[in-house]
Phi, psi and omega in degrees: 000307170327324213256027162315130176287346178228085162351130161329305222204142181236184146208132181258128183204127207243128197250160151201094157093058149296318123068282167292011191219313191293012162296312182290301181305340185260012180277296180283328160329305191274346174291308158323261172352293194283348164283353168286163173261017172228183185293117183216161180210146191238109140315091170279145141224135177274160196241039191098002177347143160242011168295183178255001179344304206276308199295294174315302171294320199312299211293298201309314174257022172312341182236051173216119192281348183248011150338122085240165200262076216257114205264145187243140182276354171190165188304104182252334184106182224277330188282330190271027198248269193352302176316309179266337185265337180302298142335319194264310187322159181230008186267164183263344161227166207211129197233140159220142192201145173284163176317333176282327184061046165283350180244118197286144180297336195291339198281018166271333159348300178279351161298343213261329185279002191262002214256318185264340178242057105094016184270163207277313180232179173194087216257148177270133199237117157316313195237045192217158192270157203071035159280154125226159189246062160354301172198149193274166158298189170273154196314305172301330185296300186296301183267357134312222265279352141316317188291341184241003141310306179294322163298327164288317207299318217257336176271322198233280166296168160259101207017087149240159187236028157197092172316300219266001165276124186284045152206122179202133224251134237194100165306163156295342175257315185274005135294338159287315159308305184302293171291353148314308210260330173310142171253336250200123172231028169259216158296355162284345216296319180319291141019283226257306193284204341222351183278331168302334227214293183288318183299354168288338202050065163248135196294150190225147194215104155282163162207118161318150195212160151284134199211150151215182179273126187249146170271161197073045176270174191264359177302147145226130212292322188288302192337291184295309162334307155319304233247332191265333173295306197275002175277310192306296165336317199274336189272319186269006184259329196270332174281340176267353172298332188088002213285349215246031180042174187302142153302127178265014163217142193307325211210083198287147187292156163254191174302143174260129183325168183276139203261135180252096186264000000 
């Protein structure tokens, strides 16, 4: 079934000095994977790593054929590893998730029915009721990023209640669409990709996820923080610019509340 030329599901997942950890996480990835009844292929793209990363995942899926590896001759960030592999990708639905498996791959289960009635994205939500949260960030870490939700909200996006988690799901054509048009590689790129998908008018789906905090993250947090603020600016200067193309629909939908059966 992998050796499909255009795979069910791709997954993308973009690293930078992993080194102690993407063993584990792709371990379990590919155990998650091989039980399933459909086609995949697993993206690493690396980000310029100065680590033994790409030499350590290599050894872990060495004998899984739908493997591959897009090596950044240097660190550029998290949004442009996201960019190239999301591109690159060949599945007909397309997943990026982070390296850490803080949100467990097994919580894709629930994505595939809104995915199948044909919604454009279908992204995991932290902060909606039935998240749970396995173990939290840290305290300042966790409401600065309640303060740049809410501030994306008011500038750029439309009722999401959680930009910035890092699994979110895709068609093949409206991943092409989105990520042709991202600009923005630092820690904004979340933003910027979904500021993108509603003004495209493309259907946006939340679902609640199981998440925990994995430590050793690459964040530094006033840095970024910085960086991300001044990304929103940079999405509404690019947008009068025109850089992100015509609306294709008058009135783009927003995210749809989670349906209560």
């Amino acid at each position: 079934m992998v050796n499909e030329e255009r795979p069910r599901l791709s997954v993308v997942i973009p690293m930078y000095n992993e080194e102690l950890r993407i063993s584990s996480s792709l371990h379990r990835l590919t155990e998650y994977l091989r039980g399933q009844h459909y086609s995949y292929e697993v993206l690493l793209v690396d980000d310029g790593s100065s680590d033994r990363s790409i030499e350590v995942a290599k050894q872990e899926l060495g004998e899984v054929p739908s493997l591959r590896v897009l090596a950044s001759d240097r660190n550029y960030g998290k949004g442009h590893a996201v960019r190239v592999g999301m591109l690159s990708a060949k599945g007909d639905y397309i997943l990026f998730t982070d390296a850490d498996l803080s949100t467990p791959i097994e919580e894709l289960d629930k994505f595939w029915p809104w995915l199948e009635q044909d919604y454009d994205a279908v992204i995991g939500s932290r902060k909606m009721k039935g998240a749970e949260i396995v173990r939290h960030q840290p305290w300042l870490r966790e409401n600065m990023g309640k303060v740049f939700t809410w501030l994306t909200n008011r500038l750029i996006t439309r009722n999401l209640t959680d930009l910035t988690c890092g699994f979110k799901s895709f068609s093949r054509a409206a991943a092409q669409d989105i990520f042709s048009r991202q600009t923005l590689n630092d820690w904004s790129f979340d933003a910027e990709v979904l500021f993108i998908a509603q003004r495209r008018g493309l259907r946006i789906k939340e679902v609640p996820v199981r998440w925990h905090d994995e430590r050793g993250t690459k964040v530094r947090l006033l840095r970024d923080v910085a960086r991300s603020l001044q990304g929103l600016y940079k999405i509404r200067a690019n947008n009068l610019r025109g850089l992100y193309g015509r609306n294709v629909r008058p009135n783009p939908q927003p995210a749809q509340p989670e349906r209560k059966d």
